[in-house]
C-alpha positions as a Markdown table, in Angstrom:
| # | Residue | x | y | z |
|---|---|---|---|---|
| 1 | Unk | -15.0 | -15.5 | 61.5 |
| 2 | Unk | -14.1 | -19.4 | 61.6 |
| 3 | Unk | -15.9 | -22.2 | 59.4 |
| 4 | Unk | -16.4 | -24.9 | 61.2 |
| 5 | Unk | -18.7 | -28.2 | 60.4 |
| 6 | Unk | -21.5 | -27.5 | 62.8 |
| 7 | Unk | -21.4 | -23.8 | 61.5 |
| 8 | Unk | -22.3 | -25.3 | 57.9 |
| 9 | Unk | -24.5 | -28.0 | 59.2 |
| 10 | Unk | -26.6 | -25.0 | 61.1 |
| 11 | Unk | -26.4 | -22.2 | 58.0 |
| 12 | Unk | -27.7 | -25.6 | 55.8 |
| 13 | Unk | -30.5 | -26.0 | 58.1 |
| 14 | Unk | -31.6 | -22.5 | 58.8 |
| 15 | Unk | -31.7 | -21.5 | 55.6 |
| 16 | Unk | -33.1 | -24.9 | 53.7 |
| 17 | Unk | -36.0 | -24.2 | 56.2 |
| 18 | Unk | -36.3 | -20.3 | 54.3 |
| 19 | Unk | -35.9 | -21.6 | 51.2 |
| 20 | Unk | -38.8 | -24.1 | 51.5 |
| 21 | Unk | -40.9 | -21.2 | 53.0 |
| 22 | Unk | -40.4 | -18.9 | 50.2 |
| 23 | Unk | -40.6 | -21.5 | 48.2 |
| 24 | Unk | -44.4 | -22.0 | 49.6 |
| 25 | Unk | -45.5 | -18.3 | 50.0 |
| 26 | Unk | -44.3 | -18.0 | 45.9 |
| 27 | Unk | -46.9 | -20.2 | 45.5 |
| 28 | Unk | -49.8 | -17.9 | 45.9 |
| 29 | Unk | -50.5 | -14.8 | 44.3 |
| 30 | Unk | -51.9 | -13.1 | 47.8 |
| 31 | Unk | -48.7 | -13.7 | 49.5 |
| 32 | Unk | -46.6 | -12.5 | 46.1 |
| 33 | Unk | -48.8 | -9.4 | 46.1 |
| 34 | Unk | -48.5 | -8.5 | 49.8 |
| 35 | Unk | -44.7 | -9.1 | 49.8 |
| 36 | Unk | -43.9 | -7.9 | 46.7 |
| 37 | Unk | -42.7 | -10.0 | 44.2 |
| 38 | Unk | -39.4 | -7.6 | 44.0 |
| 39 | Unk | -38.7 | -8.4 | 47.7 |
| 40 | Unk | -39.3 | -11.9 | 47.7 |
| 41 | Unk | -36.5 | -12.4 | 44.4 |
| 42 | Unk | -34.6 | -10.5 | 46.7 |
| 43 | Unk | -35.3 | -13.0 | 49.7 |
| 44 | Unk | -34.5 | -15.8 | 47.7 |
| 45 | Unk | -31.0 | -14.2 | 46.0 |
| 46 | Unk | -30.2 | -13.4 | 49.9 |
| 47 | Unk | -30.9 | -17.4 | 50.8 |
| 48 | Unk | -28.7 | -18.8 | 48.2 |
| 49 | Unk | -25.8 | -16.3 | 48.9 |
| 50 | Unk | -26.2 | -17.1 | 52.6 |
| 51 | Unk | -25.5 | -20.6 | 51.8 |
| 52 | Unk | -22.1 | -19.3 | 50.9 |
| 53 | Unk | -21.4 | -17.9 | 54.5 |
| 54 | Unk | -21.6 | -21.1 | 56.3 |
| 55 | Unk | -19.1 | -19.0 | 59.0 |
| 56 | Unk | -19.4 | -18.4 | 63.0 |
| 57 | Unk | -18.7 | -14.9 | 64.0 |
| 58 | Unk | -17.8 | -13.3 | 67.1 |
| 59 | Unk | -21.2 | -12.7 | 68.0 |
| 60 | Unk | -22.7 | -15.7 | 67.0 |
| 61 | Unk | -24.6 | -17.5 | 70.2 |
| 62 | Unk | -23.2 | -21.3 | 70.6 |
| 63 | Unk | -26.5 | -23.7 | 72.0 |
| 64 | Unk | -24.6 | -26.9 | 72.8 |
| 65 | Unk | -26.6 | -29.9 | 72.0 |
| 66 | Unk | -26.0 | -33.3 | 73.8 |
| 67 | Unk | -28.1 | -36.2 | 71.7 |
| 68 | Unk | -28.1 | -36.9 | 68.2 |
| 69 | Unk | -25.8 | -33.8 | 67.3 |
| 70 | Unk | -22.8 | -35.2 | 68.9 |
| 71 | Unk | -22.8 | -39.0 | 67.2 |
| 72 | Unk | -23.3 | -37.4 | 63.4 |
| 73 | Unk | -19.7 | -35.3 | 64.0 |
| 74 | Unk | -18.2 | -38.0 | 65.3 |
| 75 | Unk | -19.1 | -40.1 | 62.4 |
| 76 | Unk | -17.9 | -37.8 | 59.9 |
| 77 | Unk | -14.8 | -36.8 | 61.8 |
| 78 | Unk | -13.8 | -40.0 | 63.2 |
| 79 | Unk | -10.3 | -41.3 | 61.3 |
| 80 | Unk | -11.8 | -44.1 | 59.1 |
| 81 | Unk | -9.1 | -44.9 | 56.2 |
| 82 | Unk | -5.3 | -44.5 | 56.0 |
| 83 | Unk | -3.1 | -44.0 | 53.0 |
| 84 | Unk | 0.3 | -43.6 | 53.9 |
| 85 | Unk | 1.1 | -41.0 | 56.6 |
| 86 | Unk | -2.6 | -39.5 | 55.8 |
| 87 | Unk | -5.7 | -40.3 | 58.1 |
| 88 | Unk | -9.2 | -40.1 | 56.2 |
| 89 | Unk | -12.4 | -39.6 | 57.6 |
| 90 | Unk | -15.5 | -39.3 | 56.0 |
| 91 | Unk | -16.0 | -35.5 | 55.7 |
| 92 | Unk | -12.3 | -35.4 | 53.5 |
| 93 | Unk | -14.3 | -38.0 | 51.4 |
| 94 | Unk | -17.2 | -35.8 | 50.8 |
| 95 | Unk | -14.8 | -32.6 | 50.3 |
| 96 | Unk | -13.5 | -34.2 | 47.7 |
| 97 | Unk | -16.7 | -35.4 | 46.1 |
| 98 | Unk | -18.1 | -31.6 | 46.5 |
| 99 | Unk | -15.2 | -29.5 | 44.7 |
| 100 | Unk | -15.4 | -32.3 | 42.0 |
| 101 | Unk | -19.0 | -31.8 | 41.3 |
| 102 | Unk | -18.1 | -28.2 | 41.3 |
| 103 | Unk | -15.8 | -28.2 | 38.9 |
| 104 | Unk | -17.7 | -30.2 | 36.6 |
| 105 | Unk | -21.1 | -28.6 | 36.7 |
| 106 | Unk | -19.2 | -25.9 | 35.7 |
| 107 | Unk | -17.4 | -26.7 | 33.2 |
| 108 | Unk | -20.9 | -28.3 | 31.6 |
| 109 | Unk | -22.5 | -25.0 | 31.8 |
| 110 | Unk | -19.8 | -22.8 | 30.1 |
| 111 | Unk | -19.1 | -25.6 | 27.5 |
| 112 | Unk | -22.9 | -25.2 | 26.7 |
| 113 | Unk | -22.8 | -21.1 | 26.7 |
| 114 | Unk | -20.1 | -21.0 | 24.5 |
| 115 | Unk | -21.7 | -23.8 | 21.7 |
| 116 | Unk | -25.0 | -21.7 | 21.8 |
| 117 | Unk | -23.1 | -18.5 | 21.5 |
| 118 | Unk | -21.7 | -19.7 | 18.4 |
| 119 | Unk | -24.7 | -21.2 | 17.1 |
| 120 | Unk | -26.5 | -17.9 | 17.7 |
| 121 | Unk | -24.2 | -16.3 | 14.5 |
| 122 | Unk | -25.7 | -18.6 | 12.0 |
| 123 | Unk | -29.4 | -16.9 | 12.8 |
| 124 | Unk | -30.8 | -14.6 | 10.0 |
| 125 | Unk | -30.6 | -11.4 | 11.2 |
| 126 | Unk | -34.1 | -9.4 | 11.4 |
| 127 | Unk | -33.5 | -6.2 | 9.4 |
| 128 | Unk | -37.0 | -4.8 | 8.9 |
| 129 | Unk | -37.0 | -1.3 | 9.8 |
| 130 | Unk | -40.8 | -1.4 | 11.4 |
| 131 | Unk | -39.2 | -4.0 | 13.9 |
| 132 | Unk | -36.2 | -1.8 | 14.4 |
| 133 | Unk | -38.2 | 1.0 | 15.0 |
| 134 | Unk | -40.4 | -0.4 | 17.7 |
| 135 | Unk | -36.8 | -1.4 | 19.5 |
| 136 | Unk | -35.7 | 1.6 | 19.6 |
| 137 | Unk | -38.6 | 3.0 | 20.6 |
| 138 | Unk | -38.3 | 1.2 | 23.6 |
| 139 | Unk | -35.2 | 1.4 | 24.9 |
| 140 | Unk | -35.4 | 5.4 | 24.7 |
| 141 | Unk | -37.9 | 4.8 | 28.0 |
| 142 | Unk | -34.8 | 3.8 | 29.6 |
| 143 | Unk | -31.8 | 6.1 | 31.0 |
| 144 | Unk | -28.8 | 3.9 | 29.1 |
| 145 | Unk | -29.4 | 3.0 | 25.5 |
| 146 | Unk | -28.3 | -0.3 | 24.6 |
| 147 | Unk | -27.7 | -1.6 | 21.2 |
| 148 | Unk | -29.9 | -5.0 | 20.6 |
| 149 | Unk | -29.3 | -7.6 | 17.8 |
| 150 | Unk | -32.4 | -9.2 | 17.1 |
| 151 | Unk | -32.4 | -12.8 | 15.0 |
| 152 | Unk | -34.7 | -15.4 | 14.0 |
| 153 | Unk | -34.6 | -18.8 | 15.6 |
| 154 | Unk | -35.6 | -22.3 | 13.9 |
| 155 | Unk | -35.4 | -24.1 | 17.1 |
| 156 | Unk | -36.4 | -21.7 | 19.7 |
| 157 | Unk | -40.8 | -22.1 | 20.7 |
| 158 | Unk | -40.4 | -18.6 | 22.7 |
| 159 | Unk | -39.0 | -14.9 | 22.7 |
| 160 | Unk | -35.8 | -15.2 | 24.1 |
| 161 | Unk | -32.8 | -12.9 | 25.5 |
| 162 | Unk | -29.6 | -14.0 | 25.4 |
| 163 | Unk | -26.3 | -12.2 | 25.8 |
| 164 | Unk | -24.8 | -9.9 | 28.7 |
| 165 | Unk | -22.3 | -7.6 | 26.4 |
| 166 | Unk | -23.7 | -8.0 | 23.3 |
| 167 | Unk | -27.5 | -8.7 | 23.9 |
| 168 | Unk | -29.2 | -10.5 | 21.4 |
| 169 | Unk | -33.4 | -10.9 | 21.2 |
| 170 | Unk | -33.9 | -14.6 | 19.3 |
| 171 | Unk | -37.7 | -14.8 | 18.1 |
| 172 | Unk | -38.7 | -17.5 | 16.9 |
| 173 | Unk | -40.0 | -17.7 | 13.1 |
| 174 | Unk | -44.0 | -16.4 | 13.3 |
| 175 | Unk | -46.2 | -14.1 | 11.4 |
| 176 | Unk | -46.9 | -12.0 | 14.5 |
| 177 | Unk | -48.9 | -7.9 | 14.3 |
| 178 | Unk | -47.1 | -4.3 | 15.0 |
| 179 | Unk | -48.8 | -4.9 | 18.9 |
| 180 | Unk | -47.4 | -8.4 | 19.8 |
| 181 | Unk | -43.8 | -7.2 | 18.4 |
| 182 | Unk | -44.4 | -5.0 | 20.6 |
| 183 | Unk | -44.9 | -6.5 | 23.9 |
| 184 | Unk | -42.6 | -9.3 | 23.4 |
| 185 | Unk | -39.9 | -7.2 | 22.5 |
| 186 | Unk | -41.0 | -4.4 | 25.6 |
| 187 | Unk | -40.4 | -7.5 | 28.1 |
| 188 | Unk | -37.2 | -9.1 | 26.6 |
| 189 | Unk | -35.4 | -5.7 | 26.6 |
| 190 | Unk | -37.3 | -5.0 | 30.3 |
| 191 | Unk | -35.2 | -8.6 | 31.7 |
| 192 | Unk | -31.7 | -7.0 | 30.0 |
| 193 | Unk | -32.2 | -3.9 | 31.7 |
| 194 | Unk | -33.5 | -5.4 | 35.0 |
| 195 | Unk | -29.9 | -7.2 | 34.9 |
| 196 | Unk | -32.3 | -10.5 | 35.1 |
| 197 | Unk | -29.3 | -12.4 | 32.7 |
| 198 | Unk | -26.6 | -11.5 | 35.1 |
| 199 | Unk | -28.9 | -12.6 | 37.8 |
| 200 | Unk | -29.2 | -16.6 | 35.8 |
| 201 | Unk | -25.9 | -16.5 | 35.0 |
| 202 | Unk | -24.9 | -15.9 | 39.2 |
| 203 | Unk | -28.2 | -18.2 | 40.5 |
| 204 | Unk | -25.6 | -20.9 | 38.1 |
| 205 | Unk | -22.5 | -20.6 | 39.7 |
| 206 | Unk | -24.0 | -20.4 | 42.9 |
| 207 | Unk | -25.9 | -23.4 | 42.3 |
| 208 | Unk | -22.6 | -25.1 | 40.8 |
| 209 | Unk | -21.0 | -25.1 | 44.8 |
| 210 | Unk | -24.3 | -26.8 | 46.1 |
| 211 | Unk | -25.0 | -29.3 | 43.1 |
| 212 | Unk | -25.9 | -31.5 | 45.6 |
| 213 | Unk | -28.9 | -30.1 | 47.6 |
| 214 | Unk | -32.1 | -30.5 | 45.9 |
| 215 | Unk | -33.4 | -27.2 | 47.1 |
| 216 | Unk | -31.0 | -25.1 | 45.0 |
| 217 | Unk | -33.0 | -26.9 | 42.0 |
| 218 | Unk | -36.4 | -26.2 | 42.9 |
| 219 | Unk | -35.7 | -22.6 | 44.2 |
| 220 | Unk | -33.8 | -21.9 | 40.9 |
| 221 | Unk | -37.2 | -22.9 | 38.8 |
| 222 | Unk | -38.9 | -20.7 | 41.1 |
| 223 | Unk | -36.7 | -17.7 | 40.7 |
| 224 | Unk | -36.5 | -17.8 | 36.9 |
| 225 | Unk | -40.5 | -17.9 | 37.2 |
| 226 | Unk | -40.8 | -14.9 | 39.4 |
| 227 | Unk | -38.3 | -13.2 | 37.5 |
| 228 | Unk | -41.0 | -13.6 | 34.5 |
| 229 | Unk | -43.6 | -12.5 | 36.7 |
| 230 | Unk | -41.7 | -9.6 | 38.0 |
| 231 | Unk | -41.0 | -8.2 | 34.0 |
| 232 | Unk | -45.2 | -8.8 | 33.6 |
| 233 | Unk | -45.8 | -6.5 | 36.2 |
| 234 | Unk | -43.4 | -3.9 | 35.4 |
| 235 | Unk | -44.4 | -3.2 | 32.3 |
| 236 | Unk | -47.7 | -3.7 | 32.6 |
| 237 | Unk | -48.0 | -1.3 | 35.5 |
| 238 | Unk | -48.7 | 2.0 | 33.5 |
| 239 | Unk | -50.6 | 0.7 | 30.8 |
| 240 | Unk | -54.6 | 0.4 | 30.1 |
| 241 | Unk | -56.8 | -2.6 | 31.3 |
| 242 | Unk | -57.4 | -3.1 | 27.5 |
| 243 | Unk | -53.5 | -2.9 | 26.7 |
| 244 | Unk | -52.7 | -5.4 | 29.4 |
| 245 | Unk | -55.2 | -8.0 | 28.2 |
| 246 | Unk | -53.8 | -7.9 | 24.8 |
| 247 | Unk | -50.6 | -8.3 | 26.5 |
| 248 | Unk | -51.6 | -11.4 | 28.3 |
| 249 | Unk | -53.3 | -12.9 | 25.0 |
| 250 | Unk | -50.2 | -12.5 | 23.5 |
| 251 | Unk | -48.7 | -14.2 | 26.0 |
| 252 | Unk | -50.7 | -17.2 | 26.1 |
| 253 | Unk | -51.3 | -17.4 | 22.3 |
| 254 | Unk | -47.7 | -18.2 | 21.9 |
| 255 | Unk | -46.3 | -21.7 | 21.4 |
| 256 | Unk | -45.7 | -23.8 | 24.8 |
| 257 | Unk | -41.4 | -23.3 | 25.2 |
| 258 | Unk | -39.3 | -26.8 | 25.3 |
| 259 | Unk | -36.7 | -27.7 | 28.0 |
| 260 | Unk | -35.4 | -24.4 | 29.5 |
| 261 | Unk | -31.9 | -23.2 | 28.8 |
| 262 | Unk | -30.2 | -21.4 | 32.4 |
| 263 | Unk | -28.4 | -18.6 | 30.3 |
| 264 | Unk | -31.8 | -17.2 | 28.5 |
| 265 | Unk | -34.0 | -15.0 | 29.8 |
| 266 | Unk | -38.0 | -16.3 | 27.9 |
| 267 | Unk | -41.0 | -14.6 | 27.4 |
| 268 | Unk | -43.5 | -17.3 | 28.3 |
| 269 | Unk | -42.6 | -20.5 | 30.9 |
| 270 | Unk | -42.5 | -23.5 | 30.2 |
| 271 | Unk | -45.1 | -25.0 | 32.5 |
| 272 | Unk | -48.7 | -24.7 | 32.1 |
| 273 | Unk | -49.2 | -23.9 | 36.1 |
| 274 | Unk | -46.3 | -21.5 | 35.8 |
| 275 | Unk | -48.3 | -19.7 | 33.0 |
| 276 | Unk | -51.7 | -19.7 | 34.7 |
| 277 | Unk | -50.2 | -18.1 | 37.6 |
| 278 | Unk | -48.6 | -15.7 | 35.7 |
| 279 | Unk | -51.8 | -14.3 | 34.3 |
| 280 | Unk | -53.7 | -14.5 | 37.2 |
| 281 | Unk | -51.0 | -12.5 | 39.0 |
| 282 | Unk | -51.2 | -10.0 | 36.4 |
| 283 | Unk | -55.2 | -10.0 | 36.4 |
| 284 | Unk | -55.0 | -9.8 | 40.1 |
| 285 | Unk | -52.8 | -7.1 | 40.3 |
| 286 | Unk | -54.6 | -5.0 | 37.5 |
| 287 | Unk | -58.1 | -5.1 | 39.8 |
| 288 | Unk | -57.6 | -6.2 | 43.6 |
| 289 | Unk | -53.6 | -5.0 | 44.6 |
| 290 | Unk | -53.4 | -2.4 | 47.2 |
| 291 | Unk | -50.2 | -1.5 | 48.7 |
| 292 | Unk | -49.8 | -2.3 | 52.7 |
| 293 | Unk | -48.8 | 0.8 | 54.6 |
| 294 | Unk | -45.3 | 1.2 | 55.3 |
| 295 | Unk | -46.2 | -0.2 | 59.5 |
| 296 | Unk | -47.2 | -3.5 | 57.7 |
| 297 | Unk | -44.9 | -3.6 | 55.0 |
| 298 | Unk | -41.9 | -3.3 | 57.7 |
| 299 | Unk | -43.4 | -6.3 | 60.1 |
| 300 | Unk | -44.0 | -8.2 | 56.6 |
| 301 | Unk | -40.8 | -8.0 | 55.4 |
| 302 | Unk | -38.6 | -8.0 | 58.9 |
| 303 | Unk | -40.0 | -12.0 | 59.3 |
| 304 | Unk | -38.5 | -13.3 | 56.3 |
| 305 | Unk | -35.1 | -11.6 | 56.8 |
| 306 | Unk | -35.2 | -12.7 | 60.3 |
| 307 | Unk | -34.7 | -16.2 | 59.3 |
| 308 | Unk | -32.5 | -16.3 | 56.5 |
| 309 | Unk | -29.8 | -14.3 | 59.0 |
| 310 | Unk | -30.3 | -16.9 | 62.0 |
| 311 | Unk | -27.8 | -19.2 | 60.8 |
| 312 | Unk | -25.4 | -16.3 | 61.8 |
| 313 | Unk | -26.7 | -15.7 | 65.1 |
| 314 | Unk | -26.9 | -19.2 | 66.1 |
| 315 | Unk | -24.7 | -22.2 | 66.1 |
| 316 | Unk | -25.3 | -26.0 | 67.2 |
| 317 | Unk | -22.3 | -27.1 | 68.7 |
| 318 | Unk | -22.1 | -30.8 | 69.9 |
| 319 | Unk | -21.9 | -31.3 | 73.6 |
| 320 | Unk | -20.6 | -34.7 | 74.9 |
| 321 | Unk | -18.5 | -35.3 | 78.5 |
| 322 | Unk | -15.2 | -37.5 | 77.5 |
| 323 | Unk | -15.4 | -41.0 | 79.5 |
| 324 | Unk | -12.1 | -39.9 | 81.6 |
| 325 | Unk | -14.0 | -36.7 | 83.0 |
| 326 | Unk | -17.4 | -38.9 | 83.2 |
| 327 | Unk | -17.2 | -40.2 | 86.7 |
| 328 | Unk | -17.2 | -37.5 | 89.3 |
| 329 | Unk | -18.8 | -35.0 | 86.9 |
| 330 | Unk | -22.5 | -33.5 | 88.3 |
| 331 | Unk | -25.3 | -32.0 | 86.7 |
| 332 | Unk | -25.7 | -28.9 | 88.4 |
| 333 | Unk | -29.4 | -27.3 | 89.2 |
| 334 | Unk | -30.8 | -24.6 | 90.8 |
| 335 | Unk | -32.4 | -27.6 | 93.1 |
| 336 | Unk | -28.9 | -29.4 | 94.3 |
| 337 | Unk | -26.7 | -26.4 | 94.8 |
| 338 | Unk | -26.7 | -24.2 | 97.5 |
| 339 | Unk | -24.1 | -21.3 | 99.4 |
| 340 | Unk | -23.5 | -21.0 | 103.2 |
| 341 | Unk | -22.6 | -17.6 | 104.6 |
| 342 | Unk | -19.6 | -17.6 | 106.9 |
| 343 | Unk | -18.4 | -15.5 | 109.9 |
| 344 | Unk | -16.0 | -13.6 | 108.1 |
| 345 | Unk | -17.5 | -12.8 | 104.6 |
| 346 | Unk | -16.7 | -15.9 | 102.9 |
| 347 | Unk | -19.3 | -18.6 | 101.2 |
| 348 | Unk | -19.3 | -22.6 | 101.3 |
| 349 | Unk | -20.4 | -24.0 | 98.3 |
| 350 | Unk | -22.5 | -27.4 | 98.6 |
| 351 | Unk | -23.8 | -29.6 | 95.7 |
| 352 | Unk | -26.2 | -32.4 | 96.6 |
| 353 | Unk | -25.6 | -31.6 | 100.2 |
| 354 | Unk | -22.2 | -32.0 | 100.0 |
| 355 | Unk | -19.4 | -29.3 | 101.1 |
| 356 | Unk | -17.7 | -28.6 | 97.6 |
| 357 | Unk | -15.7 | -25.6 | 98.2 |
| 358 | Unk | -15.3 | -21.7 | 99.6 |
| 359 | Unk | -15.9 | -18.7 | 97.5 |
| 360 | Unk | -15.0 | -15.1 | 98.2 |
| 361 | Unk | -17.9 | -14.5 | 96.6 |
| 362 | Unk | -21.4 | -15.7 | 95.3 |
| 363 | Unk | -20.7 | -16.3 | 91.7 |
| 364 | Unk | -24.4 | -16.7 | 90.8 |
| 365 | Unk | -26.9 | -14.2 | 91.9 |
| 366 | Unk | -29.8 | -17.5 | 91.5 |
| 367 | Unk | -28.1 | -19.5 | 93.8 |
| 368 | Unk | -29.8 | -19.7 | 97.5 |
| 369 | Unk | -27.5 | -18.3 | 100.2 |
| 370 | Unk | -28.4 | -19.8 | 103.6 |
| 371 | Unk | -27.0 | -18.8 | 107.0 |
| 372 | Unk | -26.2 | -22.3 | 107.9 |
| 373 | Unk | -26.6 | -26.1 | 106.8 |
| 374 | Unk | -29.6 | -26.2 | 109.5 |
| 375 | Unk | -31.6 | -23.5 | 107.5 |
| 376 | Unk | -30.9 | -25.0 | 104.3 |
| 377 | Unk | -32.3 | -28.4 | 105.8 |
| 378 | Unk | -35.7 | -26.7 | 106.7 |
């Protein structure tokens, strides 16, 4: 397993190409239904973490490339500044450029977690036992029962989750009925269980080593949406049509959430278009959603994986012929080489119709063998 820089330039490639495709079929509520939203998170998880394997392993298949390919390496590996004993070339430059966006990307986010971590303890705490009671009645559908502190929040617009260890449910201050407690507090505690924080919090760091590519920005606004989605249809799944459009009134009747903080987990999104789809998805699920059989489901989902692992079958090496080893070198067809069968077992080899040199053997099954120069002529 080596890294090299056309290994990284290839894994970039290959798997900005997925990203942008997921990216597209996410788009549409057909595609999200047939794929299954589940799968295409898990698509989209497997694309960013492939970015992290920019490596070529043993049986990676090297396709050298002669234009283009060979002047960008050269460009970035060519010596272009000296300090001292030290020769710099322009892919040092950018190395140094990358880990320091790294570190400071991250650094921004944990300075941020911990300030809203302590601004969360100055929240009144909610205490009224009707609340309580509909939390816990939750949580006892699930297998581990965990402990959640919910507060009030006088800046917060939407539900919130925050908090891997010591999970907290913000709400913000509203007069709300028994029901919509009830379904807001059924999907916050459906994200924490659903590890959906832990998820953010790694979609962060990951992002933090590619700060630079665009694509880790829109995919990561597309992935917090689906993981919304993915919460509406899970707990929607068992319940009555009449239930689930409560549910989605509540959801829409809510305030309109501000700028979006990575480390929460909300309850409505902040874009209108990410809302509508939401609902439709929902509504479209409830009435039209059948389930592919397993044939269909298997061809769906072997496309899509396919692609995200092709950056590890196939490398882009750059091909160029030094100047020293230029002259005298040929370019070898099936058209200008040919074998002549000798008397005593042997084999001339000819290129261009000149006598090159005697094999023991023919080395290449698709190369003509002719019992003299005269045939070969005809």
């Amino acid at each position: 397993m080596d890294f090299t820089f056309s290994s990284f330039i290839t894994n970039l490639v290959f798997i900005s190409i997925a990203i942008l495709v997921l990216y597209g079929v996410s788009l549409k509520n057909k595609y999200i239904l047939l794929f299954e939203i589940r799968f295409l998170i898990f698509c989209m998880l497997i694309g960013i973490i492939s970015l992290l394997l920019p490596f070529e392993f043993r049986f990676t298949k090297t396709v050298p490339i002669e234009k283009i390919w060979p002047g960008i390496f050269h460009f970035f590996y060519q010596p272009r500044f000296s300090i001292g004993y030290f020769h710099l070339s322009f892919n040092h430059i950018f190395a140094v450029i990358w880990i320091s966006g790294t570190l400071v990307y991250l650094l921004k986010f944990f300075i941020f977690y911990i300030r809203f971590a302590m601004l969360m303890r100055n929240h009144p705490v909610i205490e009224q036992e009707d609340i309580i009671s509909i939390t816990k009645q939750i949580t006892k559908q699930y297998k581990r029962v965990v402990n959640f502190h919910l507060c009030y929040s006088p800046t917060l617009k939407s539900p919130s989750l925050f908090g891997i260890f010591n999970p907290k449910i913000i709400i913000p201050k509203k007069v709300m009925a028994e029901k919509e407690w009830y379904y807001i507090l059924s999907h916050e505690i459906a994200h924490y269980y659903n590890n959906d924080l832990i998820t953010k919090f790694l979609i962060e760091i990951f992002i933090a080593v590619y700060w630079w590519n665009p694509l880790m920005y829109l995919l990561k606004r597309r992935l917090s949406n689906m993981l919304e989605a993915n919460i509406d249809l899970q707990i929607t799944k068992n319940w009555k049509e009449t239930q689930i459009i409560d549910y989605l009134k509540c959801l829409i009747s809510l305030p309109q959430r501000g700028k979006s903080t990575d480390y929460l987990a909300y309850f409505k999104s902040s874009d209108k278009s990410e809302l509508t789809q939401r609902v439709e998805l929902v509504r479209e699920h409830l009435r039209i959603y059948k389930k592919p059989n397993i044939t269909i489901k298997l061809s769906l989902r072997f496309v899509p994986v396919m692609a995200l692992f092709l950056s590890m079958l196939i490398i882009f090496e750059p091909y160029t012929i030094s100047p020293e080893y230029e002259d005298g070198t040929y370019e070898i067809t099936a058209e200008n080489i040919l074998y002549i069968e000798n008397e005593i077992g042997t084999y001339d080899f000819y290129l261009n119709g000149e006598y090159i040199d005697t094999h023991m053997e023919v080395m290449d099954t698709r190369i003509k063998v002719y019992k003299n120069i005269e045939e070969a002529q005809k």
